[in-house]
N, C-alpha and C positions, 0 to 999 in steps of 0.2 A: 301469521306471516306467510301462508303456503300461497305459492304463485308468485311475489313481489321480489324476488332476487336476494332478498336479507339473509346473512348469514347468521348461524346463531350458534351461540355455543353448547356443545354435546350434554344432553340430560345429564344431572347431577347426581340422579339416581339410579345412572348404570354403574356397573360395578367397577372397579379398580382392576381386575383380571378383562373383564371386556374390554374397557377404555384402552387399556395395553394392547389388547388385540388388534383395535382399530388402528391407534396409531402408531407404534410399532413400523407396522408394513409401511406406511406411509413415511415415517420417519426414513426409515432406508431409502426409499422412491427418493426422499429428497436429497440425502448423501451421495448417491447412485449419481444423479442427475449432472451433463457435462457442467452446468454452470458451477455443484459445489464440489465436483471432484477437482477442480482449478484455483479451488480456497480452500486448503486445506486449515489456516487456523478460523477460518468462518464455521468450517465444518468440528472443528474440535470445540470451539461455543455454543454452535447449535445442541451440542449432543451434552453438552455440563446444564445451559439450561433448561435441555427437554427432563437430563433426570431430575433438575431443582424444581419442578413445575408446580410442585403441591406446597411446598414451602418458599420464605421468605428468600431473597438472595439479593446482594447488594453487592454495590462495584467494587468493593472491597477485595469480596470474595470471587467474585469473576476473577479478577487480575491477579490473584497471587494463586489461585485453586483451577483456575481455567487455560489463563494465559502465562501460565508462570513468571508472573514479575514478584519482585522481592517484598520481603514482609514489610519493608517502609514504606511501601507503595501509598502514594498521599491521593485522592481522587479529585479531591477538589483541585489541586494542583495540576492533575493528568487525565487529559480528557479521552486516554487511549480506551477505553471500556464504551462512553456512549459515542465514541466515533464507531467503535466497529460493533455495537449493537444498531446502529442507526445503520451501516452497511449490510447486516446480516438481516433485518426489516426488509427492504429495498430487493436483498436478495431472493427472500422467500416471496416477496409479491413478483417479482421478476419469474420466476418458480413455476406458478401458477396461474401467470396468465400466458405459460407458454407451453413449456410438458408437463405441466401439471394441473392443466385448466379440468381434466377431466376425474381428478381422486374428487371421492364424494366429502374428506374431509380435511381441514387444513389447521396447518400450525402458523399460526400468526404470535405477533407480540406488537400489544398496542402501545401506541406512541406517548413517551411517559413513563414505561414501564420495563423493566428488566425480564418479567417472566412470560414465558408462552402460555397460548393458551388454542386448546384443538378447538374449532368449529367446522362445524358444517358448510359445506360448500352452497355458496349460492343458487337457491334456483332460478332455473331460467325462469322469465315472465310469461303469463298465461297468455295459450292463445286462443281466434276467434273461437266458440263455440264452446269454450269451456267455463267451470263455472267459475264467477264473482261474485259471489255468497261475502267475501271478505272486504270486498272494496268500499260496498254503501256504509259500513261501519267505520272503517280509515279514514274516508273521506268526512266522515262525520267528528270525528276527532281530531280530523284538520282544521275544521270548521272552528271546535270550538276554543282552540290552541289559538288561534288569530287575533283574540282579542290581547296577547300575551304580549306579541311581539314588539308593539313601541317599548312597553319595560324592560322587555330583553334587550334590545337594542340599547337603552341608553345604560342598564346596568354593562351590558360590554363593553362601552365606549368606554365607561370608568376602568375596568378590569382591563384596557388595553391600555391608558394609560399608566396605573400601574405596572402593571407589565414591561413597559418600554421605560421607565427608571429603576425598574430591578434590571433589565438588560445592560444598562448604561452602567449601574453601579457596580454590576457582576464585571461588566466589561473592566474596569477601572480598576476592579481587584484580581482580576485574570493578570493583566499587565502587570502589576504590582507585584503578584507570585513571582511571573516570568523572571523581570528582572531583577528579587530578589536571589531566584536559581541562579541566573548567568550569571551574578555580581563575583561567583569564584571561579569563573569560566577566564583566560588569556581573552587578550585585546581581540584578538582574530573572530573566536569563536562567540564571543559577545556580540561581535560586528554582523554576523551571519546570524545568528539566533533573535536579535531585538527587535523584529519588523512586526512584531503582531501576529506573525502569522504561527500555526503547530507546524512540527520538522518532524520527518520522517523517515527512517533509514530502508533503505530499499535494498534486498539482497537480489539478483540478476537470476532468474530460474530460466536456466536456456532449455530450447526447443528438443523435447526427445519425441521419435514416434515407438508407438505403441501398438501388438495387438493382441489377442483372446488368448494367444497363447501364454502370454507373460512375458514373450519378449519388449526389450526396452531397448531401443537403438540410437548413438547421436552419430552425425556426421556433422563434425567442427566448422565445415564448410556449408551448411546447408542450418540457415537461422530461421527460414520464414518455413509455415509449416507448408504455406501454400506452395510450398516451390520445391515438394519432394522430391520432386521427376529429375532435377535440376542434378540431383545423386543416381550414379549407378548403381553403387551400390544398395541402395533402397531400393532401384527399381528392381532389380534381383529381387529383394524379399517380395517384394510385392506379388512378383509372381507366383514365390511359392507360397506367400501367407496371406496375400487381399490386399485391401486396400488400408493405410495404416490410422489410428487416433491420434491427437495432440497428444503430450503427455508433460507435463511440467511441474512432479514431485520432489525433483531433484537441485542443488546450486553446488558451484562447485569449491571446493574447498578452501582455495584461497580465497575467494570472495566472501564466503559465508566466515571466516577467521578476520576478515577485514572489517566486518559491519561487529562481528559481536567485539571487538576488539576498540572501537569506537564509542562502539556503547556501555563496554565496561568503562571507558574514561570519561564519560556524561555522569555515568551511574554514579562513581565516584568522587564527584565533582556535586551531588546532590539533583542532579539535570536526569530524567526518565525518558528518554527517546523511546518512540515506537515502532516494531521492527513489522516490515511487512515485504513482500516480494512482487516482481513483478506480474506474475501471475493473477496477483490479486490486486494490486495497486496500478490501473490502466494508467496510462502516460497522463488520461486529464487530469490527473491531479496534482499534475507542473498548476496549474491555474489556484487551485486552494491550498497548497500545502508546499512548504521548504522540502526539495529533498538533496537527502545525502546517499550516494549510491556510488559504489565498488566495481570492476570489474575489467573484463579483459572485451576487447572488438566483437568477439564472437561470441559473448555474453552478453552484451549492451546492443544487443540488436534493436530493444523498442524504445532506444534512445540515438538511434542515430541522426535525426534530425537534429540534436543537440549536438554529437560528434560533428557535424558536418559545416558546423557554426565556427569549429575553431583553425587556426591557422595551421596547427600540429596537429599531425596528423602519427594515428599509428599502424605500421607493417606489419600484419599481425604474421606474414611467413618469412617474413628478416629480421623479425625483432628489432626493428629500430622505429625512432621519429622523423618524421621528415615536414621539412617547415615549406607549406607550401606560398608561401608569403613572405620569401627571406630578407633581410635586411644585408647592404652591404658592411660586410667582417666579418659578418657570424655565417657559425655552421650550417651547410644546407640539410643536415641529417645525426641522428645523435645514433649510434651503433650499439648493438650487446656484444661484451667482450666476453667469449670463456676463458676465463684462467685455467680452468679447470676441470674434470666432470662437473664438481659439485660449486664450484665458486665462480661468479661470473659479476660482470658488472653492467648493468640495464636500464633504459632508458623508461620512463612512465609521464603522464602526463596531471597535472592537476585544475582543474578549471573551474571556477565562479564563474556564473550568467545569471544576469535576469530572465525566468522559467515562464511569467505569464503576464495578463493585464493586470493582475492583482496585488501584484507589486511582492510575487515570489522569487525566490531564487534558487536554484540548485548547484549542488558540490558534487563535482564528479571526479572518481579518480579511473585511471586509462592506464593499462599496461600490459604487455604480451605475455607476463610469467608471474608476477608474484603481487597481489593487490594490498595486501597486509604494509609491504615495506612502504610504499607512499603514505597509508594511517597512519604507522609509525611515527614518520616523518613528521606530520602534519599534527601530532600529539607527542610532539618532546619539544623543549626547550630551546633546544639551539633551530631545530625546524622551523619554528614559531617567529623566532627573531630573524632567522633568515628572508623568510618570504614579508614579514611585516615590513621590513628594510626596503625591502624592494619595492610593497607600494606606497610607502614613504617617497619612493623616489618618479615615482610618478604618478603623484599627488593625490595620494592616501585614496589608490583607487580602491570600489570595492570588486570589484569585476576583473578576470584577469584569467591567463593561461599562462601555464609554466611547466619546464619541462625539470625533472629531477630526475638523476641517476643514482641509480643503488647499489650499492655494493651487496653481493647476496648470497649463503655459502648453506648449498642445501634450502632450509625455509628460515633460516637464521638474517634478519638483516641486520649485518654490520656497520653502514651507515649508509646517509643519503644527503646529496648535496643540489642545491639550486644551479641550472647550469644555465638558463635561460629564462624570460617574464615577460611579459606581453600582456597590457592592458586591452579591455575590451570595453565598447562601448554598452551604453548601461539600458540601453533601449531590446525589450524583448520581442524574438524574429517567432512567436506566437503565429 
């Protein structure tokens, strides 16, 4: 195969201490690498199955040993293992044909397959003047492969349409699982879950910059990375530390309390949500994927496009809502009241929208302090019957914004009431 570009997997009879040697180094290159320092559970996959490599491993054990989901974890039910092995595929070839086109060897995982496997980097193809001692042979084994193809051909044709009635029937039991899960899920949550599509819980990883020294720095004010200059503050460091990196290892703590607090109530409901962050979950996956996602203004930065869909609006330095579309009677503006240091009452947003052509949808909850108390809300009982009431009454939409105030004393919330709804039209602004 010398000259032809084919990649091939590393002699079988170098040794176990060599082989580590090779890739190893390589291994880090690709942890290193900005694409997987931005995935961090991509990179915690990669490295459970670079050490499973020589042994069997199954999604089983991925998911409760890799990605720590619980020992019930069903797979046939939960496609979260080959959605983010087919992501982390995608990743490493992304990998290598960018800063990594030039390592002499790679960690691939072929498609089907749970486990990696090192090869040799492709060589480039021969040129004039060198030799093709290999080709009169290839070509001659092309030759004799030719008379094969009508049988291949029509055996495939069979083997697709098998194929495409195990897709159909798989499909038919997919749904079937689905909404056996949701069947002890509340009307709402059944309502959002049954479209076919996998749902996603999204924790919001805002913008830090970063540099060699170890510092990590946010300015609340300042979401886009491109738009450091936009902080004085930054531009001070810059001066005295360069010019700074992305950095998004971090989410903040109500948010991150609000998605895992969500998903303990899926969990317990027998429903496996799959948690992933913005970081690693770009916005196009409003188009394939339900998501459900937590946060404050200046965490939802790579969702303001969606923010900007709704009528409520939030102030993230007043702490209030303001409805830029008001209705005559109602409040132009919903206030945070301090009782107290620690007790206050605050305004948050909750919204359904149609998310893509695909016929997704996304849940978002919007608030300037506390993201926990809207889940809350949105997973008890009397919450549940509130908002269902309300699209009851204007005509069982499934699309909507509404604004809930919390009562909230410390990270405690005391309660949370409907104060405002507004239906939204069902067509997505994709």
């Amino acid at each position: 195969m010398n000259g032809l570009g084919l990649a091939t997997v590393l002699n079988p009879e170098t040794s176990e201490a060599e082989r580590d040697g090779k890739t190893r180094s390589e291994l880090e290159d690709v942890l290193a690498s900005p694409a997987f320092k931005k995935a961090p559970t991509l990179c915690r996959l990669l490295c459970y199955l670079w050490e499973q490599r020589n042994g069997e491993v199954s999604e089983y054990a991925i998911a409760t040993e890799a990605l720590g989901r619980k020992v019930d974890f069903e797979p046939r039910a939960d496609a979260t293992v080959r959605v983010l092995v087919s992501r982390l595929r995608q990743r490493l070839k992304d990998f290598y044909e960018s800063d990594g086109a030039e390592l002499p060897t790679r960690i691939v995982i072929p498609i089907g397959s749970h486990q990696v496997q090192i090869v040799e980097a492709p060589r480039q193809p021969v040129e004039d003047g060198q030799s093709l001692e290999s080709l009169p042979f290839l070509l001659q084994r092309e030759a004799r492969n030719r008379r094969f193809i009508l049988a291949q051909t029509l055996a495939i044709g069979v083997l697709v349409l098998a194929c495409i009635g195990l897709v159909l029937e798989r499909g038919r039991a997919v749904k079937n699982a689905r909404e056996e899960k949701t069947s002890n899920l509340p009307i709402f949550w059944r309502n959002f879950l049954e479209n076919g599509k996998e749902t996603l819980i999204i924790m919001p990883t805002p913008v830090f910059f970063g540099w060699r020294n170890g510092a990590f720095v946010r300015d609340v004010n300042v979401n886009d990375f491109a738009r450091f200059e936009d902080s004085l503050s930054l531009q001070t460091l810059v001066r005295y530390w360069g010019r700074p990196t992305l950095a998004q290892q971090y989410v903040a703590t109500s948010d991150a309390l609000a998605s895992l607090r969500l998903d303990q109530y899926m969990d317990q409901r027998g429903l496996h949500l799959a948690i992933s962050t913005t970081a690693e979950s770009p916005v196009d996956t409003l188009d394939r994927e339900n998501l459900i996602v937590a946060g404050t203004p200046r965490t939802l930065a790579p969702f303001q496009a969606v923010l900007n869909r709704l009528s409520f609006q939030i102030d993230a330095d007043r702490g209030e809502v303001v409805d830029r579309h008001p209705t005559s009677g109602l409040p132009l503006r919903f206030e945070t009241v301090q009782q107290s240091p620690l007790r206050m009452t605050t305004p948050g947003i909750i919204a359904c929208l149609p998310s893509g052509t695909q016929g997704t949808k996304i849940l978002i909850f919007v608030t300037t302090y506390y993201t926990s108390a809207l889940v809350s809300y949105l997973t008890s009982e009397s919450g549940l019957s509130e908002l269902q009431a309300a699209q009851r009454a204007h005509g069982n939409t499934p699309y909507f914004e509404a604004v809930i105030l919390s009562e909230i004393n410390g990270t405690t919330n005391l309660r949370s009431r409907l104060v405002e709804f507004r239906s939204v039209s069902g067509k997505s602004k994709q």
